[in-house]
Backbone as CSV, one residue per row, in Angstrom:
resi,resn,N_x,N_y,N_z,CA_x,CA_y,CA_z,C_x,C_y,C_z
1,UNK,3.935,-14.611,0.265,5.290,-14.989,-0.145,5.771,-16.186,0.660
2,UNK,6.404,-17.233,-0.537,6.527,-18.296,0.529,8.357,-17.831,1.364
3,UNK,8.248,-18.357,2.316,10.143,-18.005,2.821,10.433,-19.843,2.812
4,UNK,11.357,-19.823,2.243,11.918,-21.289,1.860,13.285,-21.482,2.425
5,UNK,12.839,-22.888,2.811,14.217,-23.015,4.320,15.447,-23.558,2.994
6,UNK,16.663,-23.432,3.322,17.618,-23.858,2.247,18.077,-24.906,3.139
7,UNK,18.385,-25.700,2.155,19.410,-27.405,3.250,20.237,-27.588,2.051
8,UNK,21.095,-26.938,1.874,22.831,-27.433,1.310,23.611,-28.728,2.251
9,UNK,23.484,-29.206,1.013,24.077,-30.984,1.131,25.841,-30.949,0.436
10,UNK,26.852,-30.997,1.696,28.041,-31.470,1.561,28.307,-32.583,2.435
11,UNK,28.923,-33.816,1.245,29.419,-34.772,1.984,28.265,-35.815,3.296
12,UNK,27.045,-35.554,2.843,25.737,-35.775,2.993,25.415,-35.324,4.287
13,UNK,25.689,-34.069,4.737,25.410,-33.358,5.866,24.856,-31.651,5.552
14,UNK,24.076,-31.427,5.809,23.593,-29.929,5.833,24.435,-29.248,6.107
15,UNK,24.698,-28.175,5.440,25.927,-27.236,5.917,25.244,-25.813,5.120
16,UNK,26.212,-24.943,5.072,26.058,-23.631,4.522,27.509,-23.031,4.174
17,UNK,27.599,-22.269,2.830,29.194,-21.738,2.666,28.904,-20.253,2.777
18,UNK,29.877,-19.628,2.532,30.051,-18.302,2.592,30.425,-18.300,1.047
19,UNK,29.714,-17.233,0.544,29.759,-17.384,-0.914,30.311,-18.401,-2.115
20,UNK,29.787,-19.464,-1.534,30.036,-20.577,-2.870,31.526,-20.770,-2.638
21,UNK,31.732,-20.852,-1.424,33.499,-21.193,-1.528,33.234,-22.952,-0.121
22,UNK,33.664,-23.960,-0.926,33.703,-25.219,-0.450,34.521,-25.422,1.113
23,UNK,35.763,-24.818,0.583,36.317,-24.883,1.683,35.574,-23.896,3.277
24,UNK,34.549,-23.175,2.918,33.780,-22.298,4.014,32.460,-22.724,4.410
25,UNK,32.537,-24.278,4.580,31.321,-24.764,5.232,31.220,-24.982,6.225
26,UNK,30.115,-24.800,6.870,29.751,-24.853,8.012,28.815,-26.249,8.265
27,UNK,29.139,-27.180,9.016,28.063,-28.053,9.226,27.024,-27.597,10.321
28,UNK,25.467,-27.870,9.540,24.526,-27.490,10.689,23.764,-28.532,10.926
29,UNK,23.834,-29.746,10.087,23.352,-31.001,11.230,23.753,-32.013,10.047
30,UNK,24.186,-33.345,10.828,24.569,-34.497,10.214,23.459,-35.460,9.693
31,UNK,22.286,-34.705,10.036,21.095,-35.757,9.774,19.810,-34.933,9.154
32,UNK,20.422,-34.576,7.436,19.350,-33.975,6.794,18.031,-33.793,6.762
33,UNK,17.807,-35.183,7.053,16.043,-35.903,6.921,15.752,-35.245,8.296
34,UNK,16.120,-35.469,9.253,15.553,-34.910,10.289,15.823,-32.748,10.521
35,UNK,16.138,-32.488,10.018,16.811,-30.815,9.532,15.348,-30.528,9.112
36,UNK,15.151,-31.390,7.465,13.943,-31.283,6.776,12.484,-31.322,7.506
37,UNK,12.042,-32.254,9.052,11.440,-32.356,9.012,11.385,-30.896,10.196
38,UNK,12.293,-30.715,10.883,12.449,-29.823,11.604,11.837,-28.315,10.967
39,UNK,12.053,-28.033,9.716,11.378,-27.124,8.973,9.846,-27.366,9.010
40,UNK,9.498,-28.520,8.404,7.938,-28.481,8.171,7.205,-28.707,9.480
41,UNK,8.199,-29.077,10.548,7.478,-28.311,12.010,7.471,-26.936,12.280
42,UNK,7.801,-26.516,11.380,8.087,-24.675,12.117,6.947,-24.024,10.838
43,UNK,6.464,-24.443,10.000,5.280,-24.418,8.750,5.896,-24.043,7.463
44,UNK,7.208,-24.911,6.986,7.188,-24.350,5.730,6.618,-24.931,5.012
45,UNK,6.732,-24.202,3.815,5.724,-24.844,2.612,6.347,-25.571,1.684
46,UNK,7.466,-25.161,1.551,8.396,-25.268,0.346,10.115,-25.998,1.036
47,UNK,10.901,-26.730,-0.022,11.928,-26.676,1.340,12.692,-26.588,-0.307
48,UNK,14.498,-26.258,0.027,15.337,-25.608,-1.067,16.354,-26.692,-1.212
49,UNK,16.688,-27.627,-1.925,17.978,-28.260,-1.614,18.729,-28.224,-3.004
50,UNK,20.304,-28.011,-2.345,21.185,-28.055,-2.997,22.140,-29.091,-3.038
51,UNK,22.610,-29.862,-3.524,23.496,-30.622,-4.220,24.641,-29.946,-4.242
52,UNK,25.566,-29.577,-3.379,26.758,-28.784,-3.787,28.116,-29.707,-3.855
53,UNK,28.049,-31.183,-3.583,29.314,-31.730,-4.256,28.977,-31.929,-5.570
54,UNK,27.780,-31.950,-6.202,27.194,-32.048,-7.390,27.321,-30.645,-8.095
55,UNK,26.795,-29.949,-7.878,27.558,-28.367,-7.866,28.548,-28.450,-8.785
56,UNK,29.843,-28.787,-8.291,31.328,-28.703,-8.292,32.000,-29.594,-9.163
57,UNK,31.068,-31.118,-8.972,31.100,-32.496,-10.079,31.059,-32.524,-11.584
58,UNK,29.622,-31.718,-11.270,28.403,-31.364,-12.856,28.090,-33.073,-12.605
59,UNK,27.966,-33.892,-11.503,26.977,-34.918,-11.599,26.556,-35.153,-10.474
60,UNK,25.502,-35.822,-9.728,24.898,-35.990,-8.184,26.006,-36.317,-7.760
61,UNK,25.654,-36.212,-6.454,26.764,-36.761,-5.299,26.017,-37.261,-4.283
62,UNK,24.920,-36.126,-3.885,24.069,-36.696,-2.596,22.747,-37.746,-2.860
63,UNK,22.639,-38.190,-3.898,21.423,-38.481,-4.254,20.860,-39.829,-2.959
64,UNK,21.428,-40.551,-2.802,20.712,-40.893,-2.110,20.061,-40.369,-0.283
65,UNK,21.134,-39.258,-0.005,20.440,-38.301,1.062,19.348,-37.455,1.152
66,UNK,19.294,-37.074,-0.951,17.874,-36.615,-1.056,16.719,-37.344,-0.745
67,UNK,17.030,-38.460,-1.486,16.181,-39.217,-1.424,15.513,-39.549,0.213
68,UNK,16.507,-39.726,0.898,15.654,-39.544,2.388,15.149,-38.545,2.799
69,UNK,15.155,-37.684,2.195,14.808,-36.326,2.633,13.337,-36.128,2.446
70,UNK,13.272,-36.974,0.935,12.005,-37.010,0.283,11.310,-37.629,0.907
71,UNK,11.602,-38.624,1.200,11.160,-39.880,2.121,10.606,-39.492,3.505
72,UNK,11.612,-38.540,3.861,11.299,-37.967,5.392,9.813,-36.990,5.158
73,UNK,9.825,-36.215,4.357,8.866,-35.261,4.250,7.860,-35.678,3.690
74,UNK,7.654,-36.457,2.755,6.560,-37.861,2.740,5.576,-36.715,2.294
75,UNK,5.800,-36.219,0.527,4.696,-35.344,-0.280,4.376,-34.613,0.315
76,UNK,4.445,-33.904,2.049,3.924,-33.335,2.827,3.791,-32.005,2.014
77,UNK,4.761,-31.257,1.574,5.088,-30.050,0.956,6.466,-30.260,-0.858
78,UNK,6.168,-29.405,-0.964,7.074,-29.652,-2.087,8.543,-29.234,-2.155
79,UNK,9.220,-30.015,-3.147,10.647,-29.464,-3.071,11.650,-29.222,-3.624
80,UNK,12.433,-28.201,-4.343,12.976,-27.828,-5.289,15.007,-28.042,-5.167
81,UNK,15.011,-28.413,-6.002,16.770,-29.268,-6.301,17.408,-28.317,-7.055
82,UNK,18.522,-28.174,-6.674,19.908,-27.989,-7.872,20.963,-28.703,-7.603
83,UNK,21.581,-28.295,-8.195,23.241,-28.912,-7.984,23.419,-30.048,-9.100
84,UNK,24.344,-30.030,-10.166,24.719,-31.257,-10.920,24.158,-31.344,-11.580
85,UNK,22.985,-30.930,-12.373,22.115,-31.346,-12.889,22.330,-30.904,-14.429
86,UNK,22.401,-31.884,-15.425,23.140,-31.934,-16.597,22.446,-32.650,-17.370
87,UNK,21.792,-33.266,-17.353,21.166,-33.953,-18.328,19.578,-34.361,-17.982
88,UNK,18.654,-34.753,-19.146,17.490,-35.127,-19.025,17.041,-36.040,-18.260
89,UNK,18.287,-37.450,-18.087,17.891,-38.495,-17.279,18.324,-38.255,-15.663
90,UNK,19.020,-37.035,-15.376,19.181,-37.546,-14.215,17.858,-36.376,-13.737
91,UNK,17.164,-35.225,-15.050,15.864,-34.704,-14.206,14.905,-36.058,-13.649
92,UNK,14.358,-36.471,-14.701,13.811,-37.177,-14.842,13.758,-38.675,-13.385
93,UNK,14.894,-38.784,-13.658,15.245,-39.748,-12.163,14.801,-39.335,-10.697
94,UNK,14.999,-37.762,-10.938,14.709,-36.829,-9.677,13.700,-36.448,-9.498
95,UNK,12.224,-36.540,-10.278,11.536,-36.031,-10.818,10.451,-37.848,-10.006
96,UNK,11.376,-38.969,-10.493,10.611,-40.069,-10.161,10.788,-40.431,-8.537
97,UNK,11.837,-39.914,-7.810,12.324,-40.032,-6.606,11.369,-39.552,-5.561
98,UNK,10.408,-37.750,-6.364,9.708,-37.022,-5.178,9.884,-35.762,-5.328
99,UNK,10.901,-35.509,-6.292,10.978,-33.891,-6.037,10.156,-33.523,-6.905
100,UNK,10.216,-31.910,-6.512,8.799,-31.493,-7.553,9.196,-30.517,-8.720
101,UNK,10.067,-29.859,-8.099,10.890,-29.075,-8.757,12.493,-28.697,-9.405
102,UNK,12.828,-28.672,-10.254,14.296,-28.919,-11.240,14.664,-27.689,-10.863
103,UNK,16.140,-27.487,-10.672,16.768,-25.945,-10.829,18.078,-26.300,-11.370
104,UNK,18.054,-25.509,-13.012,19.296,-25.861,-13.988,19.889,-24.545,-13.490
105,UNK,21.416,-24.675,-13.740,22.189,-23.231,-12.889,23.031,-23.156,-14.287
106,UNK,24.369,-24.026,-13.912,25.407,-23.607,-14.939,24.945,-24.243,-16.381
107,UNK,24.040,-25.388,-16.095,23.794,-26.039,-18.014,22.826,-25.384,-18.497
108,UNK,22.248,-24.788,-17.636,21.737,-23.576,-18.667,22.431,-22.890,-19.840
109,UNK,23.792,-22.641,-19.200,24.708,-21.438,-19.778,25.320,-22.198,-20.749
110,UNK,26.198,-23.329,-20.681,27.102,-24.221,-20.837,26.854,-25.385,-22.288
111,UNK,25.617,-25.886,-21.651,24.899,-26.990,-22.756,24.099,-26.396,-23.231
112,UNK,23.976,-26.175,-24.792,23.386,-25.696,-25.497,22.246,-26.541,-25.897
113,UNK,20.694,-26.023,-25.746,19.498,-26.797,-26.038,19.258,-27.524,-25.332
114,UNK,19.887,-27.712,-23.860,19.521,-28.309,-22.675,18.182,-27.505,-22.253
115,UNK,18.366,-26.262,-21.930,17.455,-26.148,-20.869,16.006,-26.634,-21.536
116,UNK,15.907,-25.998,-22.952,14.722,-25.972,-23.847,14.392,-27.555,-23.908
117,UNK,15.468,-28.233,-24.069,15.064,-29.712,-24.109,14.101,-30.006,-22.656
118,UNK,14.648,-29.774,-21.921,14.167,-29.661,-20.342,12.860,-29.038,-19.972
119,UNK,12.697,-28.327,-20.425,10.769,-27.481,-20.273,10.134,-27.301,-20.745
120,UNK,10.538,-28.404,-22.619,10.001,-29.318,-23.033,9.179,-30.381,-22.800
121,UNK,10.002,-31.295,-22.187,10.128,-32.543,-22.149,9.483,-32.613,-19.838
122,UNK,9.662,-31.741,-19.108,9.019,-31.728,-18.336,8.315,-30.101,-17.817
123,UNK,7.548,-29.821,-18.826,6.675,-28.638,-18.498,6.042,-27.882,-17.099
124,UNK,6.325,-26.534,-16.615,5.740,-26.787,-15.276,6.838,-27.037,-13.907
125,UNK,7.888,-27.415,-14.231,8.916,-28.378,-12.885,10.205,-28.068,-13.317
126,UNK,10.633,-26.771,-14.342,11.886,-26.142,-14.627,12.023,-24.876,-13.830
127,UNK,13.120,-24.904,-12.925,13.172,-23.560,-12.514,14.798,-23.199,-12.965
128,UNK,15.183,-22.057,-13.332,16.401,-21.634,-13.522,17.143,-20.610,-12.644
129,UNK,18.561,-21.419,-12.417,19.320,-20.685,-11.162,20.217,-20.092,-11.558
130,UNK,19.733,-18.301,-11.680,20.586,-17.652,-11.688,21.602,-16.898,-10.973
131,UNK,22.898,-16.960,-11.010,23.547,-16.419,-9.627,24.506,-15.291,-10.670
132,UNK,24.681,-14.451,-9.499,24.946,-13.160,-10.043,26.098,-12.376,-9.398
133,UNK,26.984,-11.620,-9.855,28.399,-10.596,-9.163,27.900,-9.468,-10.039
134,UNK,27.623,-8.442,-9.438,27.818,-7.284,-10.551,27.012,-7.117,-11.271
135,UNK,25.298,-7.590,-11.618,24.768,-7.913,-12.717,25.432,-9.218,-14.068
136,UNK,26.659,-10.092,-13.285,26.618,-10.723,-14.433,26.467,-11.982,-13.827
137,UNK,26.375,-13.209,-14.787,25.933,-14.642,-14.134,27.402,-15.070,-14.436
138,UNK,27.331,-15.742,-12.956,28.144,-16.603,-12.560,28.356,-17.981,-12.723
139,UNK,28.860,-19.366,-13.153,28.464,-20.314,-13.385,29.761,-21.454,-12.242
140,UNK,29.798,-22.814,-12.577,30.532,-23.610,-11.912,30.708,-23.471,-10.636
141,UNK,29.544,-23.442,-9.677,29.681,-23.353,-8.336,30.175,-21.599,-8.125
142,UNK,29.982,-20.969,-8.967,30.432,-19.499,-8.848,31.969,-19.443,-9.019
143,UNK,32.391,-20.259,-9.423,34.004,-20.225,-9.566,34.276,-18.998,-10.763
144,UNK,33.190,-18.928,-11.450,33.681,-18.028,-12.917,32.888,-17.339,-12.872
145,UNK,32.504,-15.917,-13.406,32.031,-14.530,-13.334,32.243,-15.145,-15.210
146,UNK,30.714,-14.703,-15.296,30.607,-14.561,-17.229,30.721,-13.333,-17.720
147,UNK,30.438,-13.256,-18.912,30.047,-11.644,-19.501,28.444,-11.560,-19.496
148,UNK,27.904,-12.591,-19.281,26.449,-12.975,-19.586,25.294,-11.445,-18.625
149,UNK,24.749,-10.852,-18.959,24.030,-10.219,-18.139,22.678,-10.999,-17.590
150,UNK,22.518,-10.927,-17.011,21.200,-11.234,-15.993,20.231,-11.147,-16.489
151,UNK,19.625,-10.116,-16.872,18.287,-9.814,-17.299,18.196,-10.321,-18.622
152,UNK,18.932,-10.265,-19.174,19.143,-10.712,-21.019,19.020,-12.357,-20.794
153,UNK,19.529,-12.981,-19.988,19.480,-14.275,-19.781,17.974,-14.676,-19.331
154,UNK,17.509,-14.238,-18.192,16.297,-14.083,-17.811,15.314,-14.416,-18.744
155,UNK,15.630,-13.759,-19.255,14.267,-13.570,-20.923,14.418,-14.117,-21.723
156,UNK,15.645,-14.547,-21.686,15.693,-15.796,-22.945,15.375,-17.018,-22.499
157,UNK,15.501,-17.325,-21.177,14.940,-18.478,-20.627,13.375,-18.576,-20.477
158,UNK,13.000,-17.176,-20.321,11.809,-17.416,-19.948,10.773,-17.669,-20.971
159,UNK,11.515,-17.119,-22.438,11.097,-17.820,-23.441,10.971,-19.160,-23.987
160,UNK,11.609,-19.743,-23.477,11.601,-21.686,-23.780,11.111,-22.073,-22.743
161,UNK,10.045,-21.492,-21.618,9.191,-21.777,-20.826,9.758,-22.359,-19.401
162,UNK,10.516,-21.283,-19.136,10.792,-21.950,-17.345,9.734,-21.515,-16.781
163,UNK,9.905,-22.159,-15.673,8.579,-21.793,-14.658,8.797,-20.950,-13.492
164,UNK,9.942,-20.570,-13.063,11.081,-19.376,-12.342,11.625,-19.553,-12.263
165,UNK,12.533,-18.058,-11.623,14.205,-17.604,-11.831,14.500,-18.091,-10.976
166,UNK,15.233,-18.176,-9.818,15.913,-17.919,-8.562,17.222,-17.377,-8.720
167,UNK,16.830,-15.615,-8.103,17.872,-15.303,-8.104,18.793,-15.312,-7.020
168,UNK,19.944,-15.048,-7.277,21.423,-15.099,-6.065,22.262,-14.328,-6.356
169,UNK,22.365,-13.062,-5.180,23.394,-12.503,-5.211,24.728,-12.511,-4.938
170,UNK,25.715,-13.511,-5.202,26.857,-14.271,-4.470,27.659,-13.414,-4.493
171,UNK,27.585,-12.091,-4.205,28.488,-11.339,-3.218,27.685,-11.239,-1.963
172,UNK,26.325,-11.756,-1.187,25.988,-11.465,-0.465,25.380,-13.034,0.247
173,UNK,25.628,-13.938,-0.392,25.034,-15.695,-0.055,26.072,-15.841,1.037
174,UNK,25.192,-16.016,2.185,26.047,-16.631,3.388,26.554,-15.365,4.223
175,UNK,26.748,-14.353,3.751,27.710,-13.332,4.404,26.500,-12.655,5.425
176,UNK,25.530,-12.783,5.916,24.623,-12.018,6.243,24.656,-10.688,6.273
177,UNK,24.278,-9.802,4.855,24.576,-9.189,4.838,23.849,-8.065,4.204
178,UNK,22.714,-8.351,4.194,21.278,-8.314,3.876,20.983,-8.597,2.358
179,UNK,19.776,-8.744,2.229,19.302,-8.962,0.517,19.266,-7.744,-0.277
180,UNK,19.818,-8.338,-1.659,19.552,-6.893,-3.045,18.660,-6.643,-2.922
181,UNK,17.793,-5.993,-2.886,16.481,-5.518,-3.422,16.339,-4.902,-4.605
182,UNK,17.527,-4.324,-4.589,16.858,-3.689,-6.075,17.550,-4.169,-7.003
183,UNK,18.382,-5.202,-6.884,18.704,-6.002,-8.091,17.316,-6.977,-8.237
184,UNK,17.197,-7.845,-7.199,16.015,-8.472,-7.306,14.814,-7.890,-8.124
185,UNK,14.200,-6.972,-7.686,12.956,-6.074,-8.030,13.516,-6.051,-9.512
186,UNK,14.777,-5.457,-9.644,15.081,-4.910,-11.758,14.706,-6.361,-12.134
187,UNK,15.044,-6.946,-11.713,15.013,-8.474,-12.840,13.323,-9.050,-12.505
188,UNK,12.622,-8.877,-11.801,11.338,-9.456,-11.602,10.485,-8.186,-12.605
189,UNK,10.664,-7.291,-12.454,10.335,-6.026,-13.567,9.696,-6.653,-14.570
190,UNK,11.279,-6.962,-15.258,11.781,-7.400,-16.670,10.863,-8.543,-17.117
191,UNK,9.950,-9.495,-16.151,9.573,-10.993,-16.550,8.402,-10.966,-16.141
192,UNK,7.507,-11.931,-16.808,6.488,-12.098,-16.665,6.271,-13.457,-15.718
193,UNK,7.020,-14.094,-16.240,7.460,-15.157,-14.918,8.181,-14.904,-13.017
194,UNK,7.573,-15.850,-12.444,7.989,-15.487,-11.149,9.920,-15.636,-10.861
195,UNK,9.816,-14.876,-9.584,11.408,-14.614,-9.289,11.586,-15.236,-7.889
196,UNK,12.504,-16.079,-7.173,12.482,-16.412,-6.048,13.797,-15.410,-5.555
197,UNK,14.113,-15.272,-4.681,15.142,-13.897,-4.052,15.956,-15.135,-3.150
198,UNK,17.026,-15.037,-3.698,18.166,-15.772,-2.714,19.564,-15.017,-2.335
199,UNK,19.680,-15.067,-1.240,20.868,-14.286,-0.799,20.981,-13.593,-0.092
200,UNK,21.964,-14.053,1.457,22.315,-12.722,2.011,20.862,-11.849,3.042
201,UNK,19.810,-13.206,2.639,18.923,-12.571,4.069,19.287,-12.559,5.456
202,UNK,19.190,-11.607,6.542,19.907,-11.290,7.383,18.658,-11.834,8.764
203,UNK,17.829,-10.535,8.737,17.071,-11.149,9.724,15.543,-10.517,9.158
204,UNK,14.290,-10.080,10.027,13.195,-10.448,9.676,12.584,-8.896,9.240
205,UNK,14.217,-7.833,8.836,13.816,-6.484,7.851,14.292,-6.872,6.633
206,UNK,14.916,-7.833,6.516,15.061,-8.079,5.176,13.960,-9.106,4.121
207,UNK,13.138,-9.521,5.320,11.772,-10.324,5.132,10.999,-9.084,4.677
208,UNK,10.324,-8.073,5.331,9.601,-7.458,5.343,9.870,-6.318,4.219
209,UNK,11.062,-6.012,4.042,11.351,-5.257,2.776,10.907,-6.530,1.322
210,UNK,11.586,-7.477,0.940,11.274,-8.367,0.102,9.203,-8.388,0.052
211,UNK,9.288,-8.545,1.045,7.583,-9.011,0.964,6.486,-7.732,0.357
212,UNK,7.250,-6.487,0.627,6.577,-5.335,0.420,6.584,-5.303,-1.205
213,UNK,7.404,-5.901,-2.122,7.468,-5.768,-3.469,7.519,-6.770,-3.733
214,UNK,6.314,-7.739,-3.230,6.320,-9.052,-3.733,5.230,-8.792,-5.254
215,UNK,4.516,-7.519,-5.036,3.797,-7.548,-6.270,4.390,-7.357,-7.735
216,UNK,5.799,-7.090,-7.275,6.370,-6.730,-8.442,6.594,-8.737,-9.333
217,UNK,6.427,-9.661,-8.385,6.718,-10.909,-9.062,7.148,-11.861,-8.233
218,UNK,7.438,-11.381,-7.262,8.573,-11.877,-6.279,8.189,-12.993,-5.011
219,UNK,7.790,-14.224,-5.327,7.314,-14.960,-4.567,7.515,-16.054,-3.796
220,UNK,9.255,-15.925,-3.685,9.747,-16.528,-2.394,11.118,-15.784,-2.097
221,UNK,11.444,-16.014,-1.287,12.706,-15.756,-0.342,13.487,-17.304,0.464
222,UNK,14.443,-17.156,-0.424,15.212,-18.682,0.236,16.057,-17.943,1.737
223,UNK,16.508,-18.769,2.407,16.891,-18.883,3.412,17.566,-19.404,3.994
224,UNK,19.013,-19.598,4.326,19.507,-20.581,4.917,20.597,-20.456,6.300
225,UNK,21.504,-19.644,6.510,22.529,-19.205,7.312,21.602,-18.318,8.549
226,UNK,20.895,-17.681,8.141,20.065,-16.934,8.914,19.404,-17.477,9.623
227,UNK,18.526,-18.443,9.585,17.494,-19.164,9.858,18.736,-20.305,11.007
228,UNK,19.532,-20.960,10.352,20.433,-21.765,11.089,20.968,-21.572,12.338
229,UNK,21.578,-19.650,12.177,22.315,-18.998,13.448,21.851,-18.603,14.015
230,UNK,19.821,-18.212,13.722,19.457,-17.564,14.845,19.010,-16.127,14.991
231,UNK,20.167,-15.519,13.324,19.288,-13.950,13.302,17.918,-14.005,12.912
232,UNK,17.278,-15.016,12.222,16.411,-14.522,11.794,15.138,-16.011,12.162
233,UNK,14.124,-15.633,12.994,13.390,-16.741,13.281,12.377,-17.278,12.305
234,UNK,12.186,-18.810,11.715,12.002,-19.020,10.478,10.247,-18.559,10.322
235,UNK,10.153,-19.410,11.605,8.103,-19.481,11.948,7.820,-18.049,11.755
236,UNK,8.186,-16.896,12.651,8.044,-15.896,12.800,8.104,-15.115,11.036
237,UNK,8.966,-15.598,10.483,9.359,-14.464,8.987,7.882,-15.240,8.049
238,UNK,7.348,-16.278,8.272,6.868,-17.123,7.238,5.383,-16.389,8.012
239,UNK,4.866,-16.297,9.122,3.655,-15.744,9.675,3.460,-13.809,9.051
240,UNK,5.188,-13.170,8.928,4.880,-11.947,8.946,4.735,-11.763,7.580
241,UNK,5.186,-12.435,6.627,4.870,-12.954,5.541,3.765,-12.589,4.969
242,UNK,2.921,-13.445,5.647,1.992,-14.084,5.175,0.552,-12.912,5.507
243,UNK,1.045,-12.250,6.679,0.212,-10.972,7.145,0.221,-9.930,6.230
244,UNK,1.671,-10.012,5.272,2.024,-8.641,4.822,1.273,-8.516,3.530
245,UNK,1.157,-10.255,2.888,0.811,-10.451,1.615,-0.812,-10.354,1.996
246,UNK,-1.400,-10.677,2.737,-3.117,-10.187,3.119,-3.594,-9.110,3.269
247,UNK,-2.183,-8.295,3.687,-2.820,-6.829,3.974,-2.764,-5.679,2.635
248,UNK,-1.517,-6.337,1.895,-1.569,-5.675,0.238,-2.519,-6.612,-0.678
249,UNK,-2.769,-7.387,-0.249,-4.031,-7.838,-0.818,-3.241,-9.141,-2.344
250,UNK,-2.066,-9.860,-1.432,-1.922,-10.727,-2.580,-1.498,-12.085,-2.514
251,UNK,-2.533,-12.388,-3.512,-2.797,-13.958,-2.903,-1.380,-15.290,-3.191
C-alpha cells in the first residue's frame, strides 16, 4: 500500500484545513517545492496535491507552484492533482506540465459528460474525488452535502472508466481523528476499481488497520496533518506498510 504525503496549496504555500473550511488553515511551509522534495527523501512514491484556491474558484489558482513542484521532483515519482479542475484543457495542460494523475471532485457531479469526456479522451490518468458526510457526496470545496450516495456514484463512474476513487471522509479530514474503515472497505467492496482512503489518519494504528484490508482494493492512504504534526512518522508508516503487504502476500 502506497501512504501518500498530501501538500494542500493555499495562496501558494502548503497548508492543511480542518475539514474543508478555508478560513482553518494552517501553514506548514512557504516553500512547496522544497516540502515535496522533503517527502521523496523520507521514500514516497506517490505525492497528493491539492489546488484548494482552485477548489473554491472551479479554476487553477496555484498553477504555477505546481509546476515547481513538478520541476522540483523531476519524474522522480508520480503525482496526482485536484482542485479546479473543470474542463478538458486545463487536464490536458496539467497532464503536459508533469503530472501524472487527474482528480475530478465536484465536475464530476455538476458538468454533465465531463468526466466521460475525460477518461475518454485521457485513458488511464482519471482519478475521481469523492468526499463524503454521512454516506453522501459532498461537492464545492465541501460547502454542500448532496443527496448523491457514494457507492451509487462510485459505479457509475467506474463505468465510463476511471482509474480510482479517492475517498474522504470530511467529517474526519484534518481533525485527527482516525480513519473510516468501514466506510472505506463498503465502497472498495462495491468496485472493481481501486480505492485510495483519505481522511482523518491519526497515527501509525490507523496505517496498520487500513493496510490489513488492503486486499479488499484499497491501495493508498493519503496523508497530510498527521505526517506534518508529528503523530504519525511518514518513513516509518510507508516501511510498515510495505512489511504488512509482504506478509499477506500482496503485491
Amino acid at each position: 500500500m502506497l501512504i501518500i504525503p498530501a501538500i494542500d496549496l493555499k495562496d501558494g504555500h502548503c497548508v492543511r484545513l480542518k475539514q474543508g473550511v478555508m478560513e482553518e488553515a494552517t501553514v506548514f511551509s512557504k516553500e512547496p517545492g522544497e516540502m515535496a522534495l522533503h517527502w521523496l527523501s523520507q521514500g514516497a512514491r506517490r505525492l497528493h496535491l491539492v489546488d484548494l484556491n482552485g477548489a473554491f474558484a472551479g479554476k487553477p489558482r496555484n498553477e504555477s507552484v505546481i509546476c515547481e513542484i513538478v520541476k522540483a521532483v523531476n519524474d522522480q515519482i508520480p503525482i496526482q492533482l485536484g482542485g479546479g479542475i473543470r474542463d478538458l484543457d486545463t487536464i490536458e495542460r496539467y497532464l503536459d506540465d508533469g503530472i501524472s494523475y487527474i482528480i475530478i471532485g465536484t465536475a464530476a457531479i455538476k458538468i454533465p459528460g465531463f468526466l466521460q469526456d475525460a477518461c475518454n479522451a485521457f485513458p488511464g490518468q482519471i482519478f475521481v474525488g469523492l468526499d463524503a458526510k454521512d454516506g453522501k457526496v459532498a461537492v464545492d470545496g465541501w460547502s454542500k452535502v448532496t443527496g448523491h450516495d457514494v457507492i451509487d456514484l462510485a459505479k457509475k463512474f467506474e463505468g465510463y472508466g476511471v482509474e480510482a476513487i479517492i475517498y474522504t471522509d470530511i467529517g474526519r479530514d484534518g481533525m485527527l481523528t482516525g480513519v473510516n474503515v468501514e466506510a472505506t472497505v463498503q465502497l472498495a467492496r462495491e468496485l472493481t476499481i481501486p480505492v485510495i482512503a483519505s481522511g482523518g489518519i491519526t497515527n501509525i494504528d490507523d496505517i496498520h488497520k487500513l493496510c490489513e484490508i488492503e486486499s479488499e482494493g484499497i491501495i493508498g492512504a493519503i496523508t497530510g496533518r498527521a505526517i506534518y504534526e508529528g503523530s504519525l512518522d511518514f518513513k516509518e508508516a510507508q516501511v510498515l506498510a510495505d512489511k504488512i503487504s509482504e506478509n499477506n502476500g500482496v503485491s
